[in-house]
C-alpha positions, 0 to 999 in steps of 0.5 A: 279076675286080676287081683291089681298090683298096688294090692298085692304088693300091701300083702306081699309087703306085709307077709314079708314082714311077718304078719297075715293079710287078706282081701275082705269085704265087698271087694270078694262079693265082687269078684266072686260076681265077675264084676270089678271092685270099686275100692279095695280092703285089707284085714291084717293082724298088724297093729295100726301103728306097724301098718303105718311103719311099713307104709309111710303114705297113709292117714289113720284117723279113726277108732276103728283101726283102719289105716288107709295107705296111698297107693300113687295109683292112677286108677282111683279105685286104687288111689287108697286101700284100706287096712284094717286090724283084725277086731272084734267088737263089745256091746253097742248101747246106741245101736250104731257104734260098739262101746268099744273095739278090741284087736281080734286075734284071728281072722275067723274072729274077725270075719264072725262080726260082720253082718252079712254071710256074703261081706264076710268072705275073705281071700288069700293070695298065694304065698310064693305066687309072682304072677300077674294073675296069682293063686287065690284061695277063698276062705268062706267061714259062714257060707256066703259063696252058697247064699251068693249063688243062690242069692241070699241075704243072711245075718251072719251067726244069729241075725238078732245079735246083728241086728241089735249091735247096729241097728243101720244093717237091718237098712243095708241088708235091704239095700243090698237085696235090691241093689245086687239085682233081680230075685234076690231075697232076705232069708226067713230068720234074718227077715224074722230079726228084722221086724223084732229089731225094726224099732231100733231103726228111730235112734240111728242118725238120720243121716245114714238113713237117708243115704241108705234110703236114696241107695235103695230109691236109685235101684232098678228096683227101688219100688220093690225096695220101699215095699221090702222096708214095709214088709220088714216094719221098717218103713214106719220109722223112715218114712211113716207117711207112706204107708198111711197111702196102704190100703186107701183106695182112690177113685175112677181115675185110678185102679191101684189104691194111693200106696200102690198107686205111689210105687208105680209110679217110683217103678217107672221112674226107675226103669226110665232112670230118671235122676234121684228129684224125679224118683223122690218126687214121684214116690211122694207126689200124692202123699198127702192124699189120705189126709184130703180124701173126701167120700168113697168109690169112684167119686171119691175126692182129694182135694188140695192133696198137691198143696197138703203133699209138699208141706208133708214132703218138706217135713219129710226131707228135712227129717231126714236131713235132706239138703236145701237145695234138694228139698227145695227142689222136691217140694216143688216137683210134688205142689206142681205135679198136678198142673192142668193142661189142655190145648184147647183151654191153656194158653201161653200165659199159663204156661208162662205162669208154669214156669215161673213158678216151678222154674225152667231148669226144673220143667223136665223134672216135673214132667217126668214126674207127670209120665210117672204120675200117669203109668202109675194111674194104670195109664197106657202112655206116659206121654199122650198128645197133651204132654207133648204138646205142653213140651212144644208150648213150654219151649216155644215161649222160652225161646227168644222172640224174634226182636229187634231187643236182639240187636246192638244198637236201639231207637237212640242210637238211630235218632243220634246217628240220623239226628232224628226225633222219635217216629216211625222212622225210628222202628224201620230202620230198626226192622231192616237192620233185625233183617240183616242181622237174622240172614246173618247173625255175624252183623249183629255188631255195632260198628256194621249197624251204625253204619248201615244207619247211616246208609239207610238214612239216605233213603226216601221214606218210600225206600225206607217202608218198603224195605221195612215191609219186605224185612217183616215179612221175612221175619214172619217166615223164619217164626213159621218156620221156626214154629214148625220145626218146635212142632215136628220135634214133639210130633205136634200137628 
């Protein structure tokens, strides 16, 4: 892969003036994958302030002795690199940030204290390269071209030490297993060290937790993450009412217990690549089911569990400093996910009901969950005749009805015009005029109205009904028609 010319012309330029420079980090994981880097960075032994004397374009806010320099790049993958002094770091008494960060003095320094085999990998440009494609050179200290090859999440040195200077990397080795692709695995010892350092997880910012959480959840293979974090201990100090769901069998409308049930709906969620509301929603729809189980076997009972599930869900994003607007968002997803719908019962005003109260712009969402909700029952289809035709109703009440509201003028300015009193008139003038709006939508103006009142006016009250009968009975056609073509788009007869 072509290493861009914004990043060797930093090394170059910081060779030139003396000091070491390498491609580190998640960049190399890239490369040696094929794929291309969405940010770059550097490790030097240049202090901070040198790197910011040889780069005048750059900020340096931090106390990890990262500069990052402005490139002037259009790519913005390239817009900023990352410079950072080789470092080393001492203990970590809140398990997240070290005590305190020393200058390393080289690169194997360095690289020793990162967390993962297959980030800790470095690249040496050649020196006296100029080419567009130049010689690089892999440094690979703790063997993470192997564990790539092979697909291995390893701990660099003893994963217990790791593991216990920063808490969060339990979480991201996890994230990684699941993001990197299909068969990817967490090796025995680095697993081991996870379940002992698991309660560590409870004092880290619940913030970093949950953008890790979400990574994992928007995975292809996000069921089979959250089933990592619960195999690895660490599910109980995320999200601990999940796994309450292990193990607490349903009844006859379901073949997996509440746990596994909640999973596969996540999994199809995933396949389907339905946003992070509908992911979030589906793996928490029947949350509160364990605490609402009445009676075992086939009629066993779970009464209210959508109403008991979204309290639990609105304690559980706001623990994990979910925003507002997504909690709000969510809560609703999972109290109406469990709406009853059947032609033959359910009529238009409950649908109507529906969408005031999960509201319109989230009707989709809360569908989707329900096609979740089904395949993860053990359901063949995730959208029978049923949901299809709830989708026809849904938006053939949320169009506008076919009325004369729609026009520019109304029955005052008919009486005004016509200097008429309210009467029947009043509604056929109105229902010719709706006629010549619908034949073309431009007459809904109200210039061309009121003088076509005026025209009308003139007519005879013989003239006048027979016209208005003639524009009502064109109105019902395009409602037919229209109602059809709602229904063939849903494949409903």
């Amino acid at each position: 892969m072509r290493i861009p010319k914004e990043v060797q012309s930093i090394i170059k330029k910081l060779r030139n003036s003396g000091y070491e420079a390498y491609i580190v980090g998640g960049c190399v994981r890239d490369i040696l994958r094929g794929i291309e880097p969405s940010d770059w960075d550097i490790t030097t032994n240049a202090k901070p302030e040198e790197i910011q004397s040889l780069f005048p374009k750059n900020f340096y806010d931090n106390k990890f002795f990262t500069v990052t320099v402005l490139t002037g790049s259009k790519d913005p993958r390239l817009k900023e690199i990352e410079i950072t002094t080789y470092r080393s770091e001492a203990k970590y008494k809140d398990k997240r940030h070290p005590d305190e960060i020393k200058f390393a003095k080289t690169l194997e320094e360095d690289l020793s204290r990162r967390d993962l085999t297959i980030n800790a990998m470095a690249l040496a440009i050649g020196k006296d390269s100029q080419a567009l494609n130049p010689r690089v050179e892999l440094i690979d200290l703790f063997g993470g071209e192997k564990d790539l090859k092979d697909k291995i999440i390893r701990a660099v040195g003893n994963p217990k030490e790791r593991f216990s200077e920063d808490a969060l990397r339990m979480l991201r080795a996890v994230r990684l297993a699941v993001t990197l692709g299909k068969n990817w695995k967490i090796e025995s010892k680095t697993a081991s060290a996870i379940k002992e350092n698991a309660p560590l997880l409870s004092i880290i910012s619940k913030e970093r937790i949950r953008d890790e959480l979400i990574k994992i959840i928007m995975s292809k293979e996000a069921a089979w993450g959250i089933e990592q974090l619960r195999k690895l201990s660490l599910l109980k100090y995320i999200i601990p009412e999940i796994e309450e769901g292990y193990g607490v069998s349903q009844n006859k409308h379901h073949i997996y217990d509440v746990y596994h049930h909640n999973l596969k709906a996540l999994d199809y969620a995933a396949k389907r690549n339905f946003n992070k509301y509908v992911r979030i929603a589906a793996l928490l729809h029947d949350v509160g089911k364990p605490r609402v189980k009445k009676g075992e076997g086939p009629d066993a009972t779970f009464y209210n569990h959508e109403i008991v599930g979204a309290k639990m869900t609105s304690k559980i994003l706001e623990r994990l400093r979910f925003s507002k607007k997504d909690k709000e968002k969510i809560v609703k997803l999972v109290r109406f996910h469990l709406f009853y719908y059947n032609p033959d019962e359910v009529g238009e005003s409950s649908v109507r009901r529906l969408l005031r109260n999960v509201g319109p712009e989230n009707i989709e969402e809360l569908l989707q969950v329900r096609m979740a909700d089904r395949i993860g029952s053990g359901c063949p289809k995730a959208e029978p005749y049923k949901l299809r035709h709830l989708r026809y109703v849904i938006e053939k009440v949320s169009q506008d009805p076919l009325s004369v509201k729609m026009l520019r003028v109304n029955g005052n300015d008919v009486m005004r015009i016509l200097n008429i009193k309210p009467g029947p008139k009043v509604g056929q003038v109105l229902d010719i005029l709706l006629g010549y709006v619908l034949k073309k939508p431009e007459n809904n103006n109200k210039k061309f109205l009121e003088k076509e009142i005026k025209k009308l006016g003139t007519l005879s009250e013989e003239e006048l009904q027979t016209l208005a009968e003639k524009a009502r009975k064109e109105r019902e056609k395009i409602e037919i028609k229209r109602d059809e073509m709602t229904k063939k788009k849903y494949w409903i007869t």
